[in-house]
LOKOLVO-906507 format. One record per residue (C-alpha): residue in one letter; x, y, z. Coordinates in pm, whole numbers, plus 50000, padded with zeros to 5 digits. Example, Ala and Ser with C-alpha at 12.3 -4.5 7.8 and 13.67 -1.06 7.14 Angstrom:
A512304955050780;S513674989450714;
This chain:
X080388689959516;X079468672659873;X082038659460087;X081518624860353;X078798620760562;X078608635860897;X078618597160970;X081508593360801;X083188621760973;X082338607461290;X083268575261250;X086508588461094;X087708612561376;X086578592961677;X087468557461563;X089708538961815;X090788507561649;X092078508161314;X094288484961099;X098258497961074;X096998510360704;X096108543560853;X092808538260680;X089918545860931;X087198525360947;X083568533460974;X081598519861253;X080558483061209;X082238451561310;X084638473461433;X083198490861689;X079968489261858;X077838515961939;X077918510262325;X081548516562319;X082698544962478;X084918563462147;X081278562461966;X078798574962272;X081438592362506;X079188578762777;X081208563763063;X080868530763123;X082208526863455;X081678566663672;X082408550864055;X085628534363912;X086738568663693;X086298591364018;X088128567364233;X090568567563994;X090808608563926;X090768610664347;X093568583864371;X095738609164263;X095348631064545;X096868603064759;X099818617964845;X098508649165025;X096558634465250;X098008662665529;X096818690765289;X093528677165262;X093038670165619;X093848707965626;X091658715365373;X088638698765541;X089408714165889;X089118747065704;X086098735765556;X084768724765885;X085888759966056;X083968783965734;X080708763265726;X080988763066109;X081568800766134;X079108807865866;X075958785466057;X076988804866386;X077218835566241;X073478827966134;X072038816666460;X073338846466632;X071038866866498;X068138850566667;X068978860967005;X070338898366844;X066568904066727;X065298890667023;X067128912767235;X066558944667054;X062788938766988;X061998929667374;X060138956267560;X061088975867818;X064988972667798;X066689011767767;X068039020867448;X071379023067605;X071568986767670;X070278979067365;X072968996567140;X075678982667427;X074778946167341;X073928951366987;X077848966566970;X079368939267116;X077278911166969;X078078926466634;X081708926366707;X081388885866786;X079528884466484;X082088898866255;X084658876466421;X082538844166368;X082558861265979;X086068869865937;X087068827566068;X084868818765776;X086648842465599;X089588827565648;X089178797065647;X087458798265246;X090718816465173;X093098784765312;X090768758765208;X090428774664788;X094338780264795;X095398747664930;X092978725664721;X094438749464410;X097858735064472;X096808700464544;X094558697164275;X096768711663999;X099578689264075;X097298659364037;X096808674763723;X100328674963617;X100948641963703;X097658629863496;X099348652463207;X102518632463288;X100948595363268;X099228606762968;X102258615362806;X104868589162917;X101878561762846;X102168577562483;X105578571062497;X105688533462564;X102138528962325;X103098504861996;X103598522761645;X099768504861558;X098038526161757;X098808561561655;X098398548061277;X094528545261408;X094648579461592;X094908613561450;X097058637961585;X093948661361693;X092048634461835;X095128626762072;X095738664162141;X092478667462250;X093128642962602;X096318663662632;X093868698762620;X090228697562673;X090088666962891;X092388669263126;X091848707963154;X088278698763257;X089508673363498;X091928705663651;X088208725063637;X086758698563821;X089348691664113;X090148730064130;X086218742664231;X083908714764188;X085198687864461;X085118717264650;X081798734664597;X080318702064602;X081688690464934;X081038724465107;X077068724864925;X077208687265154;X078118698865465;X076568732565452;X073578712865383;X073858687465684;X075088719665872;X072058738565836;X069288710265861;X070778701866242;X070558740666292;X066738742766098;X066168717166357;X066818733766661;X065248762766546;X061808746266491;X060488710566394;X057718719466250;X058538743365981;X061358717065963;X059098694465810;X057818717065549;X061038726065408;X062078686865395;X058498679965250;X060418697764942;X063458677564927;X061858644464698;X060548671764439;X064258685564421;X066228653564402;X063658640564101;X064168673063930;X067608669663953;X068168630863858;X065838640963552;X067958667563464;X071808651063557;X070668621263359;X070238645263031;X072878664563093;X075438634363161;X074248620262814;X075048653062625;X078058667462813;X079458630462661;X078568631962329;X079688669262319;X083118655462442;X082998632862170;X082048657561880;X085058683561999;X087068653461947;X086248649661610;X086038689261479;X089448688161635;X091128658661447;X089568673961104;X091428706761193;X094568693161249;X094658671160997;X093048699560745;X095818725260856;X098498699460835;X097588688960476;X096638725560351;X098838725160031;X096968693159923;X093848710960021;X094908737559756;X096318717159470;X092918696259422;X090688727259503;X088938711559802;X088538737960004;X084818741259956;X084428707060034;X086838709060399;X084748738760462;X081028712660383;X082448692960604;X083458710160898;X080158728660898;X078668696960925;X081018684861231;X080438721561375;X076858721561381;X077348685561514;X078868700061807;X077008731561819;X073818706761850;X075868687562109;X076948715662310;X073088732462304;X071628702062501;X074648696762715;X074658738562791;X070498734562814;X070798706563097;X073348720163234;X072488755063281;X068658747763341;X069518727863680;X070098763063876;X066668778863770;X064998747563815;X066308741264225;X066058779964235;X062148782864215;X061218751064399;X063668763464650;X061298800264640;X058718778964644;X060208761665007;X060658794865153;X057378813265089;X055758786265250;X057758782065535;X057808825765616;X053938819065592;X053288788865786;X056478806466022;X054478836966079;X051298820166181;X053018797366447;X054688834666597;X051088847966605;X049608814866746;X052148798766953;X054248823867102;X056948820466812;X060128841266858;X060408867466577;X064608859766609;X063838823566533;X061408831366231;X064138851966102;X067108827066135;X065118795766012;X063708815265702;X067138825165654;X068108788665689;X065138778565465;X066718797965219;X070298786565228;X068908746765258;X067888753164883;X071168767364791;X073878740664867;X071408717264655;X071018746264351;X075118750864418;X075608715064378;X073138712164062;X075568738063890;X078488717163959;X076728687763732;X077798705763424;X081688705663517;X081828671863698;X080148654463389;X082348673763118;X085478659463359;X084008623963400;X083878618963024;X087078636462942;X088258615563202;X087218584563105;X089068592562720;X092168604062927;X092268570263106;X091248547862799;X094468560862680;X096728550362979;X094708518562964;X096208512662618;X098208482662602;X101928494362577;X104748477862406;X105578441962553;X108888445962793;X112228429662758;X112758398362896;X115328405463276;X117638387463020;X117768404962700;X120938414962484;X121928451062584;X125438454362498;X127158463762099;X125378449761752;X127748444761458;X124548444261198;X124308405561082;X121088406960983;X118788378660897;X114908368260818;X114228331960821;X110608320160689;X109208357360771;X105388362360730;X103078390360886;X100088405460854;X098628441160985;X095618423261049;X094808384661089;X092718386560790;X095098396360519;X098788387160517;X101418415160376;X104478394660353;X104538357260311;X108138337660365;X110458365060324;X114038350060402;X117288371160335;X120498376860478;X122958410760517;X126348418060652;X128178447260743;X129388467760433;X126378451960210;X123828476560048;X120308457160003;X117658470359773;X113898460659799;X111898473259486;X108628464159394;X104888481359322;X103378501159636;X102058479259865;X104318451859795;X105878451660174;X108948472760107;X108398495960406;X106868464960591;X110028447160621;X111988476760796;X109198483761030;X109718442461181;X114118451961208;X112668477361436;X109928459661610;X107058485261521;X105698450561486;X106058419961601;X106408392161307;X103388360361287;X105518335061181;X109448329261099;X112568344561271;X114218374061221;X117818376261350;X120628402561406;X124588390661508;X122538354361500;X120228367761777;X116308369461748;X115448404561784;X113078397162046;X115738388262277;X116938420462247;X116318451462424;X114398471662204;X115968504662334;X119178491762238;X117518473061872;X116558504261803;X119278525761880;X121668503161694;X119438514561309;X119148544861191;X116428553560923;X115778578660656;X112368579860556;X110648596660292;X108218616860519;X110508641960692;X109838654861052;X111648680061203;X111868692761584;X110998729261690;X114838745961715;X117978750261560;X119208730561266;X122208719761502;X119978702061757;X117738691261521;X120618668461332;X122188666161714;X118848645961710;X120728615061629;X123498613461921;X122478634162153;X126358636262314;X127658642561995;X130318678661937;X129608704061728;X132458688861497;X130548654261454;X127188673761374;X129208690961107;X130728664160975;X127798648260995;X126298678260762;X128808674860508;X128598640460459;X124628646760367;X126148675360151;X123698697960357;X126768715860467;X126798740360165;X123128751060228;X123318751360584;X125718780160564;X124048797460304;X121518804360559;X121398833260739;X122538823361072;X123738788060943;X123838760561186;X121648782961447;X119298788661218;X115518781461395;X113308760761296;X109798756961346;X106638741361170;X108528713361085;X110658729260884;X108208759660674;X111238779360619;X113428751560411;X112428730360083;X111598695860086;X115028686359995;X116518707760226;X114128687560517;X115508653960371;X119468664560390;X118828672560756;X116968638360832;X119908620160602;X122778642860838;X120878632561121;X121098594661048;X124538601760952;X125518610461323;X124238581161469;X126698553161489;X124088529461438;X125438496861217;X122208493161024;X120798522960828;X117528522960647;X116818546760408;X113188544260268;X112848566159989;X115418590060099;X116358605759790;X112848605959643;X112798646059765;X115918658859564;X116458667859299;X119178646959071;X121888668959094;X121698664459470;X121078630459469;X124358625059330;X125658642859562;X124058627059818;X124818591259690;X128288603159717;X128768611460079;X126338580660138;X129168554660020;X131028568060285;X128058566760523;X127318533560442;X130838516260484;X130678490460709;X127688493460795;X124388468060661;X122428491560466;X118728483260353;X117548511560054;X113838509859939;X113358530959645;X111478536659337;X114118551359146;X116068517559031;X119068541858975;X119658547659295;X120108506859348;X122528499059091;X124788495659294;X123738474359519;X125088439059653;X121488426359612;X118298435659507;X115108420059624;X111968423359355;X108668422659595;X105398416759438;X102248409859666;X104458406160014;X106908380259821;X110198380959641;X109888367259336;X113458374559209;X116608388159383;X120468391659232;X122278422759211;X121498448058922;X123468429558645;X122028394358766;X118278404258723;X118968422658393;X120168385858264;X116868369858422;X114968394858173;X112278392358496;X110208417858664;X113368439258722;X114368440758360;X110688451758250;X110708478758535;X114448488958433;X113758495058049;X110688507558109;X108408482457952;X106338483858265;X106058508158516;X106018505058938;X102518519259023;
């Protein structure tokens, strides 16, 4: 057996755009290989760092500190340097008494360790300020992330897997946080160290100046060689982690189906192929990276052995203090090391840029188109109405074609019909998920999109067949509903799910934790919490898609039950594939290929001897 391609994988796990199917598209028409979800390779760097650095606005005064300490340690640290030009001076000179000599070495030591201890200092204040200031520009990148996710349409995370999004959350702004916390910092320090000690190389000597600039091209072509690599591969690694996580999330979340069809060899073909995808990945991004030290480092060698030799002739020839030989091949040496510092940095700032560059394609994301200043916000009574309705998850295929139908409060309406008829599709437009091509959809005679859709949506509550339930107790996760509601509405709320009974079966009943969605309790148990939770809301329009099709039949009577009372008064829309469930209904609407093509309650369609009456007796099955 063989699993997809590692193409396939790729194109699976990194995709950006994909239709409100959930299917993921491979990369074609879709997506062009320039893009930056298929290379990782930033498109815009100059507008990504002024964008990472704009949020560091707001403490200006902290960096102003932060740069007068950096200012006072490189300061301190060139000083300290110098000083021991005239120190080795002193103590070589001829003729002076040894008693002098020790005096002035004594105290010229003792201004040297002060000089040291104000760098000292100073590197302390300047690493824990820019610590603060550059993890609470992390935060509020975390927090932008998040509340952008927040306000992003239902489309988009159908065409983005829960690992793929994690990822922004964890590896890329965590490198951002690497980058701010001691690469802004390194790299500014390298700069002025590097400024600092050419002035000071200067006064030293002019000469052997030259020769140690002379050396300066071959390091800055070595290094935009290497950066260039490196930049490439620190992208595409970026974009490979994004994909092995997405297949682990997704594998771990769907591990039972794993089991059942005995795939496991195949998951594990396929994320050895994604692994050594990113094991490739991370060698060249690691090799670039790491090599740029090694690299500077010799050429830097190279720098200094020339300059001590060319140093030591000019002492012999020209009269050459041995104190400024000493400082300047001292200097020589840390000239190379601000540039090899700064090379190390390219590593860290690249991972950031392109985990940067993801984070902020996210916030980029269009969000959810706002309210008009004069949309509906006050109570709904649940009129609802679709005039001429026709949309279509993408422009080239339409899902439902002139759906009009009408409900009122206290009327149950059924939608049956094969998969893929629309069912589902029509709930998702009540709540705006999506917003309809054509037609009108209305509720208390109002379009919906002149309503707010914080209060559209908090006036329907909906049961759906995939269950999700919150890490904590079983009271907060029905609480879920109405968040003000009592313990005695939650309960109530319980018992009209009938999940009362098994609720206090359990161990420590209503403050019984949960966690992984709900491990510890069956499937049916899940789906009497979601139902109890949809109970408490005092929405007037409740959807329930599928929302017996987890229980069992003994508890679906039961749970038909205590929904009759849910339902009164309020306009109730069931999808289901069990037609008993829908008996009972005031109408039911048969949908084949996004139209209804009959509609009548359940004795009505029997008489029709239609669609209905062939899926009722059985003489042809919903598929």
């Amino acid at each position: 057996m063989s699993g997809r391609s590692l193409e396939n994988l790729r194109a699976r796990y990194n995709t950006e755009a994909l239709p409100a199917s959930g299917r993921r598209m491979p990369i074609g028409p879709h997506k062009k290989q320039g893009d930056p979800s298929v290379s990782g390779k930033p498109k815009e760097m100059r507008k990504t760092i002024a964008r990472i650095f704009s949020y560091l606005g707001e403490y200006k005064l902290r960096l102003v500190v932060v740069a007068l300490c950096l200012i006072l340690n490189t300061g301190a640290a060139l000083v300290g340097g110098y000083m021991l030009r005239p120190i080795l001076n002193h103590v070589a000179e001829a003729g002076i008494p040894a008693a002098e000599r020790v005096s002035y070495l004594i105290s010229m030591l003792i201004v040297l360790m002060l000089a040291y201890m104000v760098s000292v200092v100073a590197a302390f204040l300047q690493y824990r300020l820019m610590i603060a200031v550059s993890q609470n520009a992390v935060e509020k990148i975390r927090h932008d992330l998040f509340s952008r996710l927040q306000r992003l349409p239902l489309k988009y995370f159908d065409g983005h897997s829960n690992g793929e999004l994690m990822s922004r959350f964890t590896n890329d702004v965590d490198n951002i946080g690497t980058m701010l916390d001691n690469s802004v910092i390194a790299m500014i320090s390298g700069a002025a160290t590097l400024v600092g000690t050419f002035v000071m190389m200067l006064v030293t000597n002019v000469w052997l100046t030259l020769i140690t600039v002379v050396f300066i091209p071959l390091m800055f072509r070595a290094s935009m060689f290497i950066m260039k690599r490196s930049r490439r591969y620190y992208s595409a690694q970026q974009a490979a982690l994004g994909a092995v996580n997405g297949y682990i999330e997704e594998t771990v979340a769907g591990q039972k189906v794993v089991k059942v069809f005995c795939h496991e060899q195949i998951c594990e073909e396929e994320f050895g192929r994604l692994n050594d995808d990113l094991r490739q990945k991370q060698i060249g991004a690691m090799f670039f990276g790491g090599i740029m030290g090694p690299v500077m480092g010799n050429i830097s060698k190279l720098s200094y052995a020339l300059t001590a030799g060319v140093g030591g002739v000019l002492c012999v020839t020209t009269g050459f203090d041995v104190g400024g030989l000493a400082i300047f091949v001292n200097y020589a040496s840390q000239f190379a090391r601000p540039i090899n510092e700064l090379s190390q940095q390219v590593s860290t700032v690249f991972s950031a840029l392109a985990g940067a560059e993801r984070v902020f394609q996210v916030m980029d994301e269009i969000p959810e188109s706002g309210d008009a200043p004069d949309a509906f916000a006050g109570e709904l009574r649940g009129d609802v109405a679709l005039e001429d309705v026709s949309f279509g998850y993408t422009p080239e295929k339409t899902i439902l074609k002139h759906i009009s139908l009408y409900a009122h409060p206290g009327q149950k309406i059924a939608f049956v019909g094969s998969t893929g008829a629309g069912k589902t599709t029509v709930t998702n437009l009540l709540n705006r998920f999506y917003d309809i091509d054509s037609g009108r959809i209305t509720i208390d005679g109002m379009d919906i999109r002149d309503i707010r859709r914080d209060v559209l949506r908090r006036n329907i509550a909906m049961v759906l067949q995939d269950t999700h339930l919150f890490t904590g107790t079983i009271m907060e996760n029905i609480r879920y509903g109405r968040l003000d509601a009592t313990d005695e509405e939650v309960i109530a709320a319980a018992k009209t799910a009938s999940a009362h009974s098994f609720i206090k079966r359990l161990e420590h009943g209503y403050d019984t934790h949960i966690e992984g969605d709900g491990a510890n309790l069956s499937q049916g148990q899940r789906q009497l919490l979601n139902i109890a939770r949809a109970a408490l809301s005092k929405a007037p329009i409740l959807v329930l898609d599928e929302a017996t099709s987890s229980v069992d039949t003994r508890t679906e009577r039961m749970i038909e039950r205590g929904m009759d009372k849910l339902m009164e008064n309020r306009t109730t829309f069931v999808i289901a594939h069990r037609l008993s469930t829908v008996r009972n209904a005031n109408a039911i609407m048969v949908l084949e290929n996004g139209e209804i093509i009959e509609r009548g309650d359940h004795d009505d369609l029997l008489r029709m001897k239609g669609r209905y009456y062939e899926l009722y007796t059985g003489m042809k099955e919903l598929n």
